[in-house]
C-alpha positions in Angstrom: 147.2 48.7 135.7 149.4 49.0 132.2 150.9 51.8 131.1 149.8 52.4 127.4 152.5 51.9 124.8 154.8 53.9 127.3 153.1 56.7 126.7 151.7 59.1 129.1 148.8 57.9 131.4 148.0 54.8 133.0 144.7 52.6 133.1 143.4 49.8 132.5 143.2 48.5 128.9 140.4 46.3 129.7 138.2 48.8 130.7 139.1 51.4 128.0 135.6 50.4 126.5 133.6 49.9 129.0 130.5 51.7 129.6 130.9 52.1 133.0 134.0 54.1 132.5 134.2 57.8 133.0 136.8 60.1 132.6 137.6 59.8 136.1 138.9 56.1 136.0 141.9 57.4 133.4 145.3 59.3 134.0 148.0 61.1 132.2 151.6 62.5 132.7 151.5 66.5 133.0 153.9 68.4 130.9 156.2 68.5 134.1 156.3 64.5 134.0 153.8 64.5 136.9 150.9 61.9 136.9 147.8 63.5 137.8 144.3 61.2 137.8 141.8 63.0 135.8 139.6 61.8 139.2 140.8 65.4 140.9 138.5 66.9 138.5 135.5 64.9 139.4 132.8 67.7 140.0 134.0 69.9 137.5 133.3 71.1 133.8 136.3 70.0 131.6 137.1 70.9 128.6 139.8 68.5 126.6 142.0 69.8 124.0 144.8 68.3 121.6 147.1 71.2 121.2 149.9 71.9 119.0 151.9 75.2 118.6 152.2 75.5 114.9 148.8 75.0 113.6 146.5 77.4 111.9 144.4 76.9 114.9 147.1 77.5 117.5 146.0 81.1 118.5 142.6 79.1 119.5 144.8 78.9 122.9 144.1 82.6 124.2 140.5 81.9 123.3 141.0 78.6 125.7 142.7 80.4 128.5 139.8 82.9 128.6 137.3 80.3 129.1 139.6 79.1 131.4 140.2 82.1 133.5 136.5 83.5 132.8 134.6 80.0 134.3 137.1 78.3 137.0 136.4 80.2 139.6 132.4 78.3 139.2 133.9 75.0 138.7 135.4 74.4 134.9 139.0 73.2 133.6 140.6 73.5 130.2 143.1 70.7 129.6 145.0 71.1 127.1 146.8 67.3 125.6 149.6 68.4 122.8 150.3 65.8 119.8 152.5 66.2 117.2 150.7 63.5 115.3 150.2 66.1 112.6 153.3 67.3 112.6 152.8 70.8 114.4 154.4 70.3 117.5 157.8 69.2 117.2 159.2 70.2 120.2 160.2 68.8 123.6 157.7 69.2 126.1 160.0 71.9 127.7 159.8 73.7 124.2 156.3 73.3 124.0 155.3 74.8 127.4 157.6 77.6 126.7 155.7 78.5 123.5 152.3 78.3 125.5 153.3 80.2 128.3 155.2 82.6 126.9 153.5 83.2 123.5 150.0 82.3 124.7 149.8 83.1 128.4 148.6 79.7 129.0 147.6 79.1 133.0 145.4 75.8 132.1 147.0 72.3 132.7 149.2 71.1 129.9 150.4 67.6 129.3 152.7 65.3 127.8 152.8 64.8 124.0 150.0 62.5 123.8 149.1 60.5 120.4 145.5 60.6 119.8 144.8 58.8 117.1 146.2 54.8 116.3 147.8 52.0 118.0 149.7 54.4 120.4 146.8 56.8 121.3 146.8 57.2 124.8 143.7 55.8 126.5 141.8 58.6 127.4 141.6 59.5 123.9 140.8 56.4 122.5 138.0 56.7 125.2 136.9 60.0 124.2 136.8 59.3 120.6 134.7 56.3 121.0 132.1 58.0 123.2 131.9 60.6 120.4 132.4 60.2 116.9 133.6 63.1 114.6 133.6 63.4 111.0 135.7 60.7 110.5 134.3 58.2 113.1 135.8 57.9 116.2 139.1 59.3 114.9 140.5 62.9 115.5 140.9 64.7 112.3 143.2 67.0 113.1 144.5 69.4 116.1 142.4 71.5 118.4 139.6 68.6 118.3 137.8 69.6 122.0 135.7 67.1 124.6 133.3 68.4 126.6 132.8 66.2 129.9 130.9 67.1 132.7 131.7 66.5 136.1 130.5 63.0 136.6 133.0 61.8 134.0 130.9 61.6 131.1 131.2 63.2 127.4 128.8 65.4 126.7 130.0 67.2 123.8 132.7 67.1 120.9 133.4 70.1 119.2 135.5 69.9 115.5 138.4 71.8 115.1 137.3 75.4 113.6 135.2 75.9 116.4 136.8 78.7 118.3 136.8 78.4 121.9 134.0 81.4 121.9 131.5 79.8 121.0 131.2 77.3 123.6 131.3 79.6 126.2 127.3 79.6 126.3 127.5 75.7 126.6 130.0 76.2 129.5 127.3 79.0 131.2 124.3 76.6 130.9 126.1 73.6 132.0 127.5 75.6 134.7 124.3 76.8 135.7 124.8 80.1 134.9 122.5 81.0 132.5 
């Protein structure tokens, strides 16, 4: 296993592109400088976020916790991934957790700054992006880009940035099995 670029999260580059690779097979560096394999979600409904706390989409995070607290209890995560690749984040972790707890109420697991986009992104996201594309390809435009992967591993939805957590609450019911 390699760490990527010394950045949060270890896997292995090799498989980064493989088909047979799920979300599962990939891990990352909590904001508390824990690693934590995205395999203890295996089963569940996640929802994967790239955060930032001084964006025009940065209140989307009360929207997220809702989701969050509304479906966990029948088996679905938010995870929220902050980057400062666009320059809205500039903060230490620390700083950044304080904002999202404090400002946002944020319960959902946080994580490291993460790069998401170039020769630095971390893994996962280079994963992510290449199982769906966006607007611009398999790049993130910008923050508060959200995956959708169900609870074998795979990516079953990308949603752009706009899209306020709301409105994939009736994706999260019928994948849940609720509607």
């Amino acid at each position: 296993m390699s760490t990527a670029s010394g950045r949060s999260g270890i896997m292995d580059e090799d498989r980064a592109d493989d088909a047979s690779t799920t979300f599962h097979d990939f891990s990352a560096r909590t904001i508390d400088g824990e690693l934590r394999e995205m395999s203890e979600y295996r089963g569940r409904l996640v929802l994967v976020v790239n955060t930032a706390t001084e964006c025009a989409f940065t209140p989307q995070l009360t929207g997220l916790q809702s989701l969050h607290d509304q479906f966990s209890p029948q088996g679905f995560t938010v995870l929220g991934f902050p980057s400062d690749q666009f320059h809205q984040d500039p903060g230490t972790d620390a700083e950044t957790l304080e904002v999202c707890t404090s400002t946002y109420a944020v319960s959902f697991p946080l994580f490291s700054k993460t790069d998401v986009n170039g020769p630095d992104a971390h893994p996962l996201w280079r994963w992510m992006s290449g199982q769906r594309a966006g607007v611009l390809g398999g790049r993130i435009a910008w923050n508060f880009t959200k995956f959708l992967i169900d609870g074998e591993g795979r990516v079953v939805r990308r949603y752009a940035p706009p899209v306020p957590p709301v409105r994939i609450a009736r994706r999260i019911e019928s994948d849940l099995g609720l509607r």
